[in-house]
PABAMI-832904 format. One record per residue (C-alpha): y negated, x negated, z negated. Coordinates in pm, whole numbers, padded with zeros to 5 digits, always signed. Example, Ala and Ser with C-alpha at 12.3 -4.5 7.8 and 13.67 -1.06 7.14 Angstrom:
+00450-01230-00780 +00106-01367-00714 
This chain:
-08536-09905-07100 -08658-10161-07319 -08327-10295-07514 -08336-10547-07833 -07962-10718-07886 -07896-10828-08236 -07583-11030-08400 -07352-10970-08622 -07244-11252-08871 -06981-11004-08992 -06772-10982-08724 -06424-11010-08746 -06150-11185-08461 -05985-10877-08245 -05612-10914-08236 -05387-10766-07936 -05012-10679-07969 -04921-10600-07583 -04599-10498-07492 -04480-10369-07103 -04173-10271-06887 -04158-10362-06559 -03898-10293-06255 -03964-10480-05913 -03830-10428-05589 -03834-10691-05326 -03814-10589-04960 -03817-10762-04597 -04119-11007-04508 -04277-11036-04849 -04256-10669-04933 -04254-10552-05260 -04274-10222-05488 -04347-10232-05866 -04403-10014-06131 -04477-10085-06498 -04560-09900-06780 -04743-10073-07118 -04875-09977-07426 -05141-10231-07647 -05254-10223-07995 -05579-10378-08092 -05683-10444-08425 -06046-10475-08494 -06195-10444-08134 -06528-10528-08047 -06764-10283-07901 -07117-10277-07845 -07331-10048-08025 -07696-09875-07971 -07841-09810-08280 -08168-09645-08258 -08483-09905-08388 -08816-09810-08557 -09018-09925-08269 -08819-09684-08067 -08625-09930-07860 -08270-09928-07891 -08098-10189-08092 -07827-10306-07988 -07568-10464-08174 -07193-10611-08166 -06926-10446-08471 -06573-10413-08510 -06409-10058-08534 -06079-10054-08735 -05800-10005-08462 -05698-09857-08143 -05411-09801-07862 -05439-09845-07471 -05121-09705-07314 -05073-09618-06871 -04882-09724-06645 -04941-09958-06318 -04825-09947-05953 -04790-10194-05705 -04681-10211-05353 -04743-10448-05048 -04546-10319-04721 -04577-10343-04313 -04749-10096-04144 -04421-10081-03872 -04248-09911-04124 -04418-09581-04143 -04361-09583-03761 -04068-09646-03543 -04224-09628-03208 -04237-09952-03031 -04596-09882-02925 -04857-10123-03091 -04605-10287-03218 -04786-10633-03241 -05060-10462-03459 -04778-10258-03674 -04555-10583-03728 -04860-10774-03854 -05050-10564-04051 -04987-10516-04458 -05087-10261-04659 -05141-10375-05040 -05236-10157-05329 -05267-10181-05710 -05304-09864-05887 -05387-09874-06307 -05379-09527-06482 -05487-09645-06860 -05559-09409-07182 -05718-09532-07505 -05826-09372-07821 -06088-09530-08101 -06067-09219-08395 -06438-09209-08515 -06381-08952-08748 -06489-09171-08983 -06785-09339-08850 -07128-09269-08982 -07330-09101-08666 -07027-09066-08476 -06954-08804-08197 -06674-08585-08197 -06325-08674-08341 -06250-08969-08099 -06326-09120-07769 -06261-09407-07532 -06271-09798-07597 -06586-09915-07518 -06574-10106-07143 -06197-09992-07080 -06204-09757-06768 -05982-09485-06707 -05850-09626-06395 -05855-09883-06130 -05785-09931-05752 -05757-10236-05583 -05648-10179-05203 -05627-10299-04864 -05540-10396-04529 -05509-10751-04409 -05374-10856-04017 -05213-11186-03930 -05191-11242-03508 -04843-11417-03521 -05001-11630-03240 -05356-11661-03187 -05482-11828-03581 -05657-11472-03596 -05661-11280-03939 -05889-10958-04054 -05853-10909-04410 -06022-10501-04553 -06047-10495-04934 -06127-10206-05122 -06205-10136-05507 -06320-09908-05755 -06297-09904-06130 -06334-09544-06308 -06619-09485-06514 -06643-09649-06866 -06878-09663-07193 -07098-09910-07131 -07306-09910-07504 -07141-09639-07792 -07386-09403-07862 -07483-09183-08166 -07575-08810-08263 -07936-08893-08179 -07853-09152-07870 -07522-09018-07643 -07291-09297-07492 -07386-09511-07255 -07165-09490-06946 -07094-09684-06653 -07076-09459-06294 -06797-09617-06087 -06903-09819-05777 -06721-09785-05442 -06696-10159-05327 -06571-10324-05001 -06549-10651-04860 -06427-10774-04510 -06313-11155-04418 -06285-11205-04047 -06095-11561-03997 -06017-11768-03664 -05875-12114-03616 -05886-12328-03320 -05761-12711-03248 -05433-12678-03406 -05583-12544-03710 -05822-12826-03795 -06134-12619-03701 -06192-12250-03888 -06463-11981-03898 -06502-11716-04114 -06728-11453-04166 -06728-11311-04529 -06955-10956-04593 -06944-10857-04952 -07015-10513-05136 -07009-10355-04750 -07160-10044-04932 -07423-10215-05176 -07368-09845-05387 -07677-09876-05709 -07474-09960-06056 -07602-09660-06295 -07575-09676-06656 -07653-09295-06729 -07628-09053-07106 -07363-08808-06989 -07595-08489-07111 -07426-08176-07016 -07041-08377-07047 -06896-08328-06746 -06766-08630-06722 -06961-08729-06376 -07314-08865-06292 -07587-08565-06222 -07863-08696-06102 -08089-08389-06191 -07896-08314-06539 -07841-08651-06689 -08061-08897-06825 -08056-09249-06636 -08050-09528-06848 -08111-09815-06584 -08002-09861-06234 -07931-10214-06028 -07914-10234-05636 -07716-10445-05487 -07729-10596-05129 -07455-10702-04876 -07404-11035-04849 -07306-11203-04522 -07198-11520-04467 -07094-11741-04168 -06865-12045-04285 -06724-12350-04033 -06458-12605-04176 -06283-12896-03985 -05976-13120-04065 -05974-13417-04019 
């Protein structure tokens, strides 16, 4: 898809009134649970905007709309394995392992009732997803410099360029991403290795026109805007002290 990106001298600064509640709760060996809840008011966002050319490329361009609200909540938690289980078997892998996860549920609302070429009454901010998961397991040997660190992520789907009646949105399909960090030290700590693989799952990134609205990517129904593949990436890292 050929694309042509324009400017906008016109463009005004976006202002952001935030405001959240939080209540934390520390436990044993770094523990924690949170959970917040927050609400945002933005006035005169930026969004990027396809606006179909004469050539028949798409013309993209930055502009303001007038105002909008984010509101969700968060959660957070980081806790031992050992205490979902009080057997004394594995007890070494239990007692060293933590489970962390951060888990965003956000709404927003831009009203384009009032926007030339607009669809519908309203619809999300442009490039705020619906959600978000960071999560993951990470092992410490107590003894041995040995550490094993799993991370996971995914953000939800999200407008990638606001469309029109004759061009739908643009939208972002979410990615399932994982990385792994295997670390060992040796000579009193002076010497490390560590082996880093990145994007484990090397899913495409699809920017796809949501044609029947169903809210998901169909790969027979929708029309695919452009797609990126990624590769893992491996290293192999070695680090002394001295």
């Amino acid at each position: 898809m050929d694309n042509i990106l324009s400017g906008n001298t016109h463009l005004k600064r976006a202002l952001i009134d935030s405001v959240d509640l939080r209540d934390e709760t520390f436990l044993n060996d770094g523990q924690l649970f949170s959970i917040s809840g927050f609400y945002q008011y933005f006035k005169n966002p930026i969004e990027l905007v396809n606006r179909t050319g004469t050539s028949g490329a798409s013309e993209l361009y930055y502009t303001n709309v007038d105002k909008v609200s984010n509101y969700g909540i968060e959660l957070e938690y980081r806790i031992k394995l050992s205490t979902f289980k009080k057997s004394k078997t594995d007890q070494l892998f239990l007692n060293n392992t933590t489970l962390y996860t951060n888990f965003a549920s956000i709404k927003s609302k831009v009203d384009v009732r009032k926007i030339n070429g607009a669809v519908g009454d309203s619809r999300p901010l442009q490039g705020q997803s619906p959600y978000l998961i960071n999560a993951g397991l990470q092992f410490i040997h107590p003894r041995k410099d040995f550490s094993v660190n799993i991370s996971y992520n995914v953000v939800g789907r999200r407008i990638f360029i606001v469309g029109n009646v004759q061009e739908p949105d643009v939208w972002e399909n979410h990615r399932h991403v994982i990385d792994i960090q295997i670390t060992k030290k040796f000579f009193d700590q002076k010497m490390e290795i560590k082996l880093n693989i990145r994007d484990l799952l090397a899913q495409d990134l699809i920017l796809y026109q949501d044609l029947n609205q169903n809210k998901r990517y169909d790969i027979k129904t929708d029309n695919r805007w452009q797609e990126t593949s990624f590769g893992q990436t491996i290293s192999l890292s070695l680090s002394y002290k001295l």
